[in-house]
NUDRENFI-468236 format. One record per residue (C-alpha): residue in one letter; residue number from 0; x, y, z. Coordinates in nm, 3 decimals, always signed. Layout:
<atoms>
ATOM aa   i       x       y       z
ATOM  A NUM       X       Y       Z
...
</atoms>
This chain:
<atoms>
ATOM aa   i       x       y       z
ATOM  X   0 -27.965  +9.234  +5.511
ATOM  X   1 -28.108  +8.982  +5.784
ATOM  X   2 -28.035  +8.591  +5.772
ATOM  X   3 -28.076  +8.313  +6.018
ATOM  X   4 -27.811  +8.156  +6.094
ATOM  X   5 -27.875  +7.818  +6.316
ATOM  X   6 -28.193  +7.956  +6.435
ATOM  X   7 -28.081  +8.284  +6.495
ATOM  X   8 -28.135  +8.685  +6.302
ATOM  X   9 -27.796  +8.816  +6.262
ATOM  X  10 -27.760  +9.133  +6.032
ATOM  X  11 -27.509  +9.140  +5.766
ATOM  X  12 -27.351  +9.303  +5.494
ATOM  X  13 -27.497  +9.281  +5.134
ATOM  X  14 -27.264  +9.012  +4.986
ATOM  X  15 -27.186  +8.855  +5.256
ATOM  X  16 -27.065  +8.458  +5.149
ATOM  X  17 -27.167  +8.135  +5.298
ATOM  X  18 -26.761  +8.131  +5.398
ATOM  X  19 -26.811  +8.472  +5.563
ATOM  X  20 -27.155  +8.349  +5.770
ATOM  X  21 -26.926  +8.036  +5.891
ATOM  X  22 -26.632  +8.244  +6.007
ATOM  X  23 -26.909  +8.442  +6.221
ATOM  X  24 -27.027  +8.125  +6.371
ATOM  X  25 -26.703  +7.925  +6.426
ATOM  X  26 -26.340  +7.921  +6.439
ATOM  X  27 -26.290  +7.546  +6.249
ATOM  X  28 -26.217  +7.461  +5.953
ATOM  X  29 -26.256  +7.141  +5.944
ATOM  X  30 -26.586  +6.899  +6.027
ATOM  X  31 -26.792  +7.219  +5.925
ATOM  X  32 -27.109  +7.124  +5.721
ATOM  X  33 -27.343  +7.416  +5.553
ATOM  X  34 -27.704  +7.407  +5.387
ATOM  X  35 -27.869  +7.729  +5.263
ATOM  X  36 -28.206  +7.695  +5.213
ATOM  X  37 -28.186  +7.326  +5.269
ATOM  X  38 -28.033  +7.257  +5.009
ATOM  X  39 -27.609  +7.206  +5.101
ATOM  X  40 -27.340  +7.405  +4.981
ATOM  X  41 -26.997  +7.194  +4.887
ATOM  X  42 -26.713  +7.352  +5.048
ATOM  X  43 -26.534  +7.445  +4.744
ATOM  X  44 -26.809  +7.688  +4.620
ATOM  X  45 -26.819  +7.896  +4.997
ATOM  X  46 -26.659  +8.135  +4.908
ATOM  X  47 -26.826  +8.212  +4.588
ATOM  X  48 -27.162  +8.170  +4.685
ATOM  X  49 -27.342  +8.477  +4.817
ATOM  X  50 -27.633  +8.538  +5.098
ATOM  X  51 -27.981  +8.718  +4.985
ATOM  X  52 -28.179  +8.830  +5.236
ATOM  X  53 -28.406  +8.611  +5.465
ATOM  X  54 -28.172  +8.326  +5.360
ATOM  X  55 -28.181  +8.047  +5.620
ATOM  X  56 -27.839  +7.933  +5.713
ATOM  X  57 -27.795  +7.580  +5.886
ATOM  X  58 -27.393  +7.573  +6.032
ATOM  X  59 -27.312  +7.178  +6.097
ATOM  X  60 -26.957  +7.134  +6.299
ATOM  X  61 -26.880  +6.780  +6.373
ATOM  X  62 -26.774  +6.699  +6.705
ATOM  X  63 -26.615  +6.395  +6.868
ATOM  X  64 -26.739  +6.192  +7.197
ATOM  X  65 -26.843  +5.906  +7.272
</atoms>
């Protein structure tokens, strides 16, 4: 199946999780945001909550500067 994933078509496996998409996108596990859809997904349900196809992914990492 085919999602976009901050702006970009990547392909992936039928019931593939929103925990799954961020591992493809980043190595952190912490300061990581995630909306499907825009609507956003609470950490604790990642894992549980599955991609459908054409699903638009939005990957939020926090980073520090000033």
């Amino acid at each position: 199946m085919e999602v976009t994933i901050n702006g970009a078509a990547h392909e992936v496996p039928d019931g593939t999780t929103v925990a799954q998409a961020v591992q493809r996108l980043t190595e952190q596990t912490t300061g990581v945001a995630v909306a499907v859809n825009d609507e956003v997904v609470t950490r604790g349900t990642w894992a549980t909550t599955p991609l459908a196809d054409r699903d638009r992914i939005e990957i939020l990492t926090a980073v520090q500067g000033g």
